[in-house]
N, C-alpha and C positions, 0 to 999 in steps of 0.2 A: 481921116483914115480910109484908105480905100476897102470899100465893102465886098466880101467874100462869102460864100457857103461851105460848110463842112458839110453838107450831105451827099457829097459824091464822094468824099476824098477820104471816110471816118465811115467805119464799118455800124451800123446801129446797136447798140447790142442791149438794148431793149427789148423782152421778150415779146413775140408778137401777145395781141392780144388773139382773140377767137374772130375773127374776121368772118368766117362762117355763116356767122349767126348772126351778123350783121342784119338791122329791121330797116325799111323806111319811115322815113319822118313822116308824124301825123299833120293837118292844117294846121292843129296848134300849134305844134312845132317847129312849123318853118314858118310860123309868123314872126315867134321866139329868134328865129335863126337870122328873118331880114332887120329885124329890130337891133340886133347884135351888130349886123353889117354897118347898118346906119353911122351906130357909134363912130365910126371909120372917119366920117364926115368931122367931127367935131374933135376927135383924138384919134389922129391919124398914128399908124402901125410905126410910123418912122419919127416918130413925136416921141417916143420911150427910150432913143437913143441918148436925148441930155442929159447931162448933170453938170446944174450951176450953183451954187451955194449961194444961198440967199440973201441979203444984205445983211440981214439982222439972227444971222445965224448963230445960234448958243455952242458958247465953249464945249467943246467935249470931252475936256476934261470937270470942269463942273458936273456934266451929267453924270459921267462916274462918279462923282465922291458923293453926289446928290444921292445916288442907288446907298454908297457905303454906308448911309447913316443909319439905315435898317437892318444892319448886319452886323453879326459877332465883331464886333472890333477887334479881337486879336489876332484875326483870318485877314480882314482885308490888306494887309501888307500880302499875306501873302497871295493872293488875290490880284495884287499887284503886281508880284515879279511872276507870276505866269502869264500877265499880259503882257510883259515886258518882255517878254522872249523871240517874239516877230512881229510882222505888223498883222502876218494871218492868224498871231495868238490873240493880238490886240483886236481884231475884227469878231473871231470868236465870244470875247467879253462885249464886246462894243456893242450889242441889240440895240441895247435904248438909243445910242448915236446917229444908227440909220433909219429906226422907226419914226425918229424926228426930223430926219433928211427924207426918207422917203413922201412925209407927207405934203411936202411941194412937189411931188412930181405928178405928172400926167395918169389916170386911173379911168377906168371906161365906167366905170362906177358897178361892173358885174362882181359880186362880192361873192364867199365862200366859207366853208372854215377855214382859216390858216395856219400853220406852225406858228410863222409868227419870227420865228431863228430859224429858217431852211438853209443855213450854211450846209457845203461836202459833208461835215464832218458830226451833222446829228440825223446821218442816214446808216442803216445796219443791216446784220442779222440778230435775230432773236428768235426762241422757240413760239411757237403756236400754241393753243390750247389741247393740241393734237401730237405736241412734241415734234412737229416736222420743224424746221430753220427755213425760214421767211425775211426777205428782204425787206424795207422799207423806212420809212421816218420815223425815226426814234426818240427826238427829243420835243417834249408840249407844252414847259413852262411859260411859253408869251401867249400860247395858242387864242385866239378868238376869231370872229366871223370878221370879215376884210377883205380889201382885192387881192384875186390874186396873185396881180403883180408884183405885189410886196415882197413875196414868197418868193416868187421865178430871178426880180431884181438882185435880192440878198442870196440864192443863189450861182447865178452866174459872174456874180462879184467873187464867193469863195474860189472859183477856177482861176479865175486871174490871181490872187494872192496867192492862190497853192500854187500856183505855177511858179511865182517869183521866189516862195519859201526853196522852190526846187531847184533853184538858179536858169530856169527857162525865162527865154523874154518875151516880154508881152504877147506878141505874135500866138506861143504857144495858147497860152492862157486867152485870148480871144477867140484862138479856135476852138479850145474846151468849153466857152461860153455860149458862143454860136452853136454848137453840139446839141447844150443841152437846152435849153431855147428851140430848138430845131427836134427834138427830142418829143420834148412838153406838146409841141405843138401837132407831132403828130400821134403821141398817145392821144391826147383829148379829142382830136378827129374818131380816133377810133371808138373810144368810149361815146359820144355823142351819136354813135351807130349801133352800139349794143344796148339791150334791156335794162332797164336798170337792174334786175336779177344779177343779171351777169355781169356789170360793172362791179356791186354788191361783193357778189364773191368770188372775184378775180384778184389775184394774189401771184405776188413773184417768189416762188419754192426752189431752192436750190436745186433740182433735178431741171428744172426749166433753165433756170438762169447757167447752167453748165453746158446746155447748148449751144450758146455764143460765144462762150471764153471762145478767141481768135486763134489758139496754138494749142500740140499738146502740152509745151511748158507752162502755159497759162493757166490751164487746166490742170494738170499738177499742183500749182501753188494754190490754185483755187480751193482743190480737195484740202492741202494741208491749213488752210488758213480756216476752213469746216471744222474741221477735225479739232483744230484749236477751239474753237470758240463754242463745239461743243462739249468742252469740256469744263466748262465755265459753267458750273452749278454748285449746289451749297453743300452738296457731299465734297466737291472740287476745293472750293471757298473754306471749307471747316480746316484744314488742314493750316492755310493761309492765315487765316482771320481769328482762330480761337487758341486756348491753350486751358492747360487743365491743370488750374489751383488749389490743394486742399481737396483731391478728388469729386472739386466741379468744373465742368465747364463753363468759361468766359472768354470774352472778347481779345485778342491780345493787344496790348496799348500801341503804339506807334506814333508819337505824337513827333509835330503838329497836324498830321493827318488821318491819324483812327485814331481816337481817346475816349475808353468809357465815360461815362456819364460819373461814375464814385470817383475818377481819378481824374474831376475837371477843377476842383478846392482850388488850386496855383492859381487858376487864373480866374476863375468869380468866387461868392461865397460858398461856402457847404452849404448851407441852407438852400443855395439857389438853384445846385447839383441836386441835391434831395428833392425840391420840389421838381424839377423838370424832367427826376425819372419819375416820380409818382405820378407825374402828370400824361406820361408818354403811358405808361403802363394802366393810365386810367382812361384815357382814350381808347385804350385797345378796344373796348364794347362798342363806342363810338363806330369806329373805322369799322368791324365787324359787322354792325347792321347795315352800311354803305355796300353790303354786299348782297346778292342774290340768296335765297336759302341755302342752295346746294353748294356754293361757294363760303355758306358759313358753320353749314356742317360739316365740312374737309378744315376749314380753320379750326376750328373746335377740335380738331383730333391734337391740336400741339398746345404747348403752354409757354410762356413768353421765360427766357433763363436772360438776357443781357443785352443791355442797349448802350452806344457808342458815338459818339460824335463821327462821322466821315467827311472830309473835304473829299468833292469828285468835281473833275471838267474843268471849266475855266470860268463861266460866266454865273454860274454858282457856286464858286467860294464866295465864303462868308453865310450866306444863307442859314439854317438850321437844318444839316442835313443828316438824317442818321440811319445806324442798321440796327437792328431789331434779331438777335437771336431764339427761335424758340427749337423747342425740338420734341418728337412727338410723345406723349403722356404713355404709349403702349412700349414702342421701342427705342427712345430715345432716336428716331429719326430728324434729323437737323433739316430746318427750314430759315435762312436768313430773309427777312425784308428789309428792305429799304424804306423810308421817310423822309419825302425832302419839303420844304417848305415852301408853300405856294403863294407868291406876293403879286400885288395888280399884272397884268403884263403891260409890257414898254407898249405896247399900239394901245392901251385905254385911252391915252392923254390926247389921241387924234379921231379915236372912231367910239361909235357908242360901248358903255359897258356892257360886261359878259351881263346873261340873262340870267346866269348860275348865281345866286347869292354869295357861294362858298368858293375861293380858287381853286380849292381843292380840288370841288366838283366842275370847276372850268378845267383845268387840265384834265379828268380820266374822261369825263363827256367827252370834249373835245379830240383827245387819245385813239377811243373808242367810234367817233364818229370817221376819222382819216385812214384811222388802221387797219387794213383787210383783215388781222388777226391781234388780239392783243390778249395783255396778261389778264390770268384766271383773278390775281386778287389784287386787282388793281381796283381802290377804293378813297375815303378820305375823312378826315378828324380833325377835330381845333384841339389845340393846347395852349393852355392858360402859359403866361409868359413869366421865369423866374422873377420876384421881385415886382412885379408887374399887377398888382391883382385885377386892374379893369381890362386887363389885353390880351387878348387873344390872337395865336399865330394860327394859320390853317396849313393843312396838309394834304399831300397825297399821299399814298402807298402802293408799292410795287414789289415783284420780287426781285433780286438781288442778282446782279451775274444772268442766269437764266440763258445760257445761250447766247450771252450777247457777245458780237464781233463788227468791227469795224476795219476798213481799208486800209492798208498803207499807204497812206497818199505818199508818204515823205519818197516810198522805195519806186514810185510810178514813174516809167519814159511820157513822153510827150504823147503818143500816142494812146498808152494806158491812160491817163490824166484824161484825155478825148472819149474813151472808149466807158469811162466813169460817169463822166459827163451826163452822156446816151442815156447810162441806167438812171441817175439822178433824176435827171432832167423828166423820162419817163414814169417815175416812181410818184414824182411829185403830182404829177397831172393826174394820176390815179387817187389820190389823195381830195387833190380838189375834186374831180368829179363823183365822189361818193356823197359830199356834201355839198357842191353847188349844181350849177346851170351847165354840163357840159355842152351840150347844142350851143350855145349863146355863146361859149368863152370860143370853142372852137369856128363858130360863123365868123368872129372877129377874127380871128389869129389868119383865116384864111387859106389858103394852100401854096404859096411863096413863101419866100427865105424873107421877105422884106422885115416881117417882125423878130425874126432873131436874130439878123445882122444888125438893128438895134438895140438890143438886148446886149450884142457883142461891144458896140462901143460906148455903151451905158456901163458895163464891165469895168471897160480898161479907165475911163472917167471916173468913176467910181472907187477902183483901186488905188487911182493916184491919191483919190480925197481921204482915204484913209490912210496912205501911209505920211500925208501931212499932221495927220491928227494922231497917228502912234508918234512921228517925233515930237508934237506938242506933248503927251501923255511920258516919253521918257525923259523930255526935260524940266518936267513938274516934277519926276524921280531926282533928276541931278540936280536940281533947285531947290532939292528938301520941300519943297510944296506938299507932295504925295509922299508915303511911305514906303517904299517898296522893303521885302525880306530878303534875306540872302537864300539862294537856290534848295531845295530841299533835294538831297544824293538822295 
């Protein structure tokens, strides 16, 4: 494929960083910096273009039903048919498919925290500690220390599927990949020239990021898509999610997607319903002290009223994932949490394990180490598993809604798709360098297109290879193999 650059032709719309305040590099650091260059020699910047599949490559559909056997059983059908709905829904599910493809490929060996799953589609808004709305990566359940490659690779792979989900052809989608590739590479220049202070608390706030929407009609949808997403809190939520029985307040059922915990009897035992709310409600002290004082003295103002089974996303159905009703002891003020359950992440089986005993405490560490801002009671707890008395599942906790808002990729032009990319692409690189080696990632990456026009047909390679393995994965559906559900309206 003949190789191209979008940074003449694709507006950045990454905010800048503080260029200002930009330092020079100390000896140390530019020894750090030619040591980096080196790497070049032995994994060359155009060497990240391949992707071959291995001789001895594992089914990818075994790796999914291998995930299923850890999960609610009567979720993973549907688990199923939400992967079945494209091949970017089936790439969404698929982490463990490419965390296992990714580890033959080429790595400079500069490693970092990683997400772990940097698809488009687990980057956001959310509130801050501060209540301002803050862009960034929003989903940590694979999160561990890794290259960063992983992260940028599985990225610029979601642009090309989203492109195709849009009916754009490839072309489109490898220029949204080169973007963001081309993005990364010059945030992490920039970060590698400020303080660490200033990497530390630099942060993309929607007053910033409204200065690049490209139009004012962009900017309009922009505010109203704000406006949405802040309106996504648990005063919001109460309305949605509870109802009031016998003048209390509870959860309202919706099954097979929001089902209390008392109205789970149909499908396990009552006994097993009973223990696993006593068990969630007895964690609560657990998950409590995982918090700061002054973060459990504000929890301490509410009392726990209903907890609920919730399917959310795609590559966590089946999981044990739930919300937590409580509401405050003074005025009845409504607080939802969330609890999802924290299992190995797909990159252990290739790179050393987390240093966290607990996953729980691997995802909010990890959370809290990438995210310029993150939740006030983000914490984590084990619960004993119904029927189960040696086993224990681990958790995290977070709050619910919270401001959270996500892209329409589906409603994006070609050019929005590009122009997402930018922020992506950038967002990420802010991410790695709070927790790695930015001097070092960026010595490598260098000041040419060369390493993202690799990254671009690393992309479109890549996309093909998945949507080979979504028609293997819908013909294990038509083959009765897999189970898939019928559509939940």
């Amino acid at each position: 494929m003949a190789k191209k650059s979008t940074d003449k032709k694709s507006k950045d719309t990454t905010p800048p960083t503080a260029k200002a305040t930009r330092l020079p590099l100390t000896a140390k650091a530019t020894v750090r910096a030619q040591a980096a260059r080196a790497i070049r020699d032995k994994v060359p910047r155009a060497a990240h273009s391949a992707w071959e599949p291995p001789a001895d490559r594992a089914d990818p559909v075994s790796i999914l039903t291998g995930q299923d056997a850890a999960r609610l059983q009567w979720l993973v059908p549907v688990r199923h048919e939400r992967m079945s709905e494209s091949s970017f829904s089936f790439f969404r599910g698929g982490a463990a498919i490419m965390a296992a493809d990714l580890a033959h490929t080429p790595t400079t060996g500069l490693h970092t925290q990683v997400c772990g799953d940097a698809h488009l589609a687990n980057f956001g808004t959310y509130a801050s500690p501060e209540r301002r709305q803050v862009f960034d990566v929003n989903d940590f359940d694979e999160t561990l220390t890794g290259p960063w490659e992983w992260d940028l690779k599985r990225l610029v792979t979601s642009f090309v599927l989203a492109g195709k989900d849009n009916g754009f052809p490839n072309e489109v989608g490898r220029d949204a990949a080169v973007a963001a590739a081309a993005s990364y590479r010059r945030a992490m220049t920039d970060m590698a020239h400020l303080g660490a202070m200033d990497v530390w608390y630099y942060s993309i706030d929607m007053t910033r990021l409204k200065t690049v929407m490209p139009s004012k009609a962009s900017k309009k949808e922009f505010d109203k898509s704000l406006a949405k997403a802040r309106s996504k809190t648990s005063q919001r939520a109460l309305g949605k999610l509870t109802e009031t029985v016998d003048g209390k307040l509870q959860i309202r059922n919706d099954p097979p997607l929001l089902e209390r915990l008392t109205d789970l009897s149909k499908k396990v035992p009552q006994s097993d319903t009973d223990d696993l709310n006593q068990a969630v409600r007895g964690s609560f002290a657990q998950y409590a002290a995982s918090l700061s004082d002054s973060r459990r003295e504000l929890l301490g103002r509410f009392e726990v009223v209903d907890i609920a089974l919730k399917v959310v996303g795609v590559g966590s159905v089946g999981t044990r994932c739930m919300i937590v009703l409580l509401t405050g002891v003074d005025n009845g003020e409504p607080l939802i949490l969330q609890i999802k359950e924290a299992m190995s992440s797909v990159l252990e089986e290739y790179l050393p394990a987390s240093s966290y005993p607990h996953h729980g405490q691997r995802v909010v560490e990890g959370r809290r180490l990438m995210q310029a801002s993150s939740d006030i009671f983000l914490g984590w707890s084990s619960i004993q598993v119904p029927g189960k008395k040696d086993q224990m599942s681990e958790f995290y906790w977070r709050q619910f809604h919270d401001m959270k808002g996500s892209a329409d990729v589906a409603a994006m032009t070609p050019d929005q798709l590009t122009g997402y990319a930018n922020l992506c692409g950038g967002t990420l690189a802010h991410s790695h360098a709070r927790a790695g080696d930015s001097i070092a990632i960026a010595a490598y990456l260098g000041d040419s297109d060369t390493f993202d026009n690799a990254l671009g047909d690393f992309a479109v390679a890549y996309a093909a290879q998945n949507d080979e393995d979504y028609a293997a994965f819908t013909e294990a559906i038509t083959s009765g193999r897999i189970e898939a559900a019928d559509p939940v309206q």
